[in-house]
N, C-alpha and C positions, 0 to 999 in steps of 0.2 A: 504494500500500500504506500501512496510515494506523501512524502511527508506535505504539511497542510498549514506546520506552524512553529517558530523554532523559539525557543524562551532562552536565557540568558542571565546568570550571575551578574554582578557591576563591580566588585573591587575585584580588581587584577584582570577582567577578563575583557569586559567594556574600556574599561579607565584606569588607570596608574592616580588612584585617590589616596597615596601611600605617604606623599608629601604633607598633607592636608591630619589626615588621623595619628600620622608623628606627632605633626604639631601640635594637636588636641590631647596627644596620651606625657606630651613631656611638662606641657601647660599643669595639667594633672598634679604629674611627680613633682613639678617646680613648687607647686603648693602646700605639698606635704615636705618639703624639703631633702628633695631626693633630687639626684642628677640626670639630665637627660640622656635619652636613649640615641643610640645610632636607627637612624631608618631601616636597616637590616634586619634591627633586631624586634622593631615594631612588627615588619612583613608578618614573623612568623609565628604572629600571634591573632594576626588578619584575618575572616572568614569567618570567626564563629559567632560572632553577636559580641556586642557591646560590654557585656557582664561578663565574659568570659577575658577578653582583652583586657580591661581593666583589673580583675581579678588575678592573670598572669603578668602584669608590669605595674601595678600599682601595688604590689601584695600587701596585706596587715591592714590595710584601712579599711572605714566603714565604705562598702561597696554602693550604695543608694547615695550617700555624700559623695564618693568617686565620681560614678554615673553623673550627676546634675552639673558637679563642674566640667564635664567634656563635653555636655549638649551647651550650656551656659558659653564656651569658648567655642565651639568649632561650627557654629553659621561662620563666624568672622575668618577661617580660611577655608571655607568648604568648597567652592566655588576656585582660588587663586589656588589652593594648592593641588587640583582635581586636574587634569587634564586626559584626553581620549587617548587610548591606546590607536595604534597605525593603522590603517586603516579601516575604523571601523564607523567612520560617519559614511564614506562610500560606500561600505558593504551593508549597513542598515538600510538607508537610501535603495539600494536594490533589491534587497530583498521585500521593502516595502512594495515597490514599483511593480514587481513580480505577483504581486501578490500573498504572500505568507503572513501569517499571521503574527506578532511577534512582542514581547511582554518581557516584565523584569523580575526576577524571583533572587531577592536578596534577603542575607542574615541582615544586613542594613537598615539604620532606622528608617522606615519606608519614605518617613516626611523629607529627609538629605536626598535619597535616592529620587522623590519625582523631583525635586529642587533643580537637582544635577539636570536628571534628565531634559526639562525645559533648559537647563541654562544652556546646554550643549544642542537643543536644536533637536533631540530624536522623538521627543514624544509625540507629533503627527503619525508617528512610524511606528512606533509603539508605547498607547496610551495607555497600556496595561502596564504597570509597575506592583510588585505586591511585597511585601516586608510582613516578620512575625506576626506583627500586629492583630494582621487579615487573618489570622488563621491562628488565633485564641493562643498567641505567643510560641508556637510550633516553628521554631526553627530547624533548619537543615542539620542536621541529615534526614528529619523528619520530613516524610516528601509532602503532610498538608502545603505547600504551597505550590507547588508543582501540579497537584491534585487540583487545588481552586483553578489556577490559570486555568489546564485544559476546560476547565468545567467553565469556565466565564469564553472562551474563545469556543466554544463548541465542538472541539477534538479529543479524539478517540487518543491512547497513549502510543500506538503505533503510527501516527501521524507525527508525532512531537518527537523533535531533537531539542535537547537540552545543553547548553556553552557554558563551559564554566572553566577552571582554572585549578582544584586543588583533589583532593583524595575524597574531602567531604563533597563537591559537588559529583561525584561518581557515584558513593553514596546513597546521594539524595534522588538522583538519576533508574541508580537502579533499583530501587525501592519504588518508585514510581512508575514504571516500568519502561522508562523510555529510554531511547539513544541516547549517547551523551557522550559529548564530545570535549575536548580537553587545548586551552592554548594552553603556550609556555609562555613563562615569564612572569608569571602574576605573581602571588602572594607562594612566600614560602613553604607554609604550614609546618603539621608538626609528625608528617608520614609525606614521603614521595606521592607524588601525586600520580607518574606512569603507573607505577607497585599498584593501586588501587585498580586496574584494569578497565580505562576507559575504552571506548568501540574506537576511538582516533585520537591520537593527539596531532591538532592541526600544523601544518609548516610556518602559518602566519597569518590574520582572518579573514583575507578577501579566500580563503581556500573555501568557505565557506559556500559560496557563489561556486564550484565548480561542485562542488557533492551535494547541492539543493538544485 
């Protein structure tokens, strides 16, 4: 059955927002009087939701006080320190144009993620953005959001490919029972991301447009 709709991670896979959540996770540490992180070592804590991030580089504090000072800080670089990964305003743009269906399924606080989305111009292309939120705080690897998309876009899970970037979006992919395919170069994590056995790991994303 040839696919119908392809959904999409946003840190590491859409966007290099790795500049931006640094900034937000050292603002943090600088508070409690800890020193800032190298952006490397932010990476590899990228992916799993807010409470988990902070949890692994803030450690010992009250986590609800954590949390309020990184939303409190990080409107102010969300945007400047966010930028599109290569080629992926053109290969959204075509897939749009083609027709496919196409949506955002982030550990991400859903409210950054459509921010982003408009500020960078793709949400014509894809209005569908969804975050734990939408799905009664079920984050990935949990595939409720995977599950909502198709269910809001009208497809079956053998229609749907899934873009993501680490071991968890594999994961969440194959729990939901769809394709799932893999850049390089995103978010470090904390398991290889090949090792997890995605169906492709792509060369680079316009690849995307030759296997849709």
């Amino acid at each position: 059955m040839p696919f119908r709709a392809v959904l999409f991670d946003f840190d590491g896979t859409l966007a290099d927002s790795f500049g931006a959540i640094a900034a937000s996770t050292n603002y943090v540490r600088e508070s409690y009087g800890l020193p800032p992180l190298p952006e490397a070592a932010v990476r590899r804590a990228v992916g799993y939701g807010i409470n988990h991030l902070l949890s692994e580089l803030v450690p010992g504090k009250p986590l609800a006080e954590a949390v309020a000072r990184y939303r409190e800080h990080h409107p102010t670089v969300l945007v400047s320190g966010t930028h599109l990964s290569p080629g992926v305003a053109e290969t959204v743009a075509e897939l749009h144009q083609r027709g496919y269906r196409l949506g955002v399924c982030s550990n991400k606080q859903v409210q950054y993620t459509k921010q982003l989305v408009e500020a960078f111009g793709l949400s014509a292309a894809m209005p569908l953005v969804l975050g734990p939120e939408d799905v009664n705080g079920r984050a990935k690897p949990d595939p409720a959001m995977l599950l909502e998309a198709m269910t809001r876009l009208a497809v079956k899970a053998e229609e749907a490919a899934y873009v993501g970037d680490m071991a968890i979006d594999v994961r969440t992919g194959r729990a939901a029972g769809v394709t799932t395919w893999l850049v390089a170069g995103g978010a470090a994590g904390e398991e290889p991301a090949a090792a997890a056995g995605p169906d492709r790991i792509l060369s680079n994303f316009p690849e995307l447009l030759t296997l849709l």
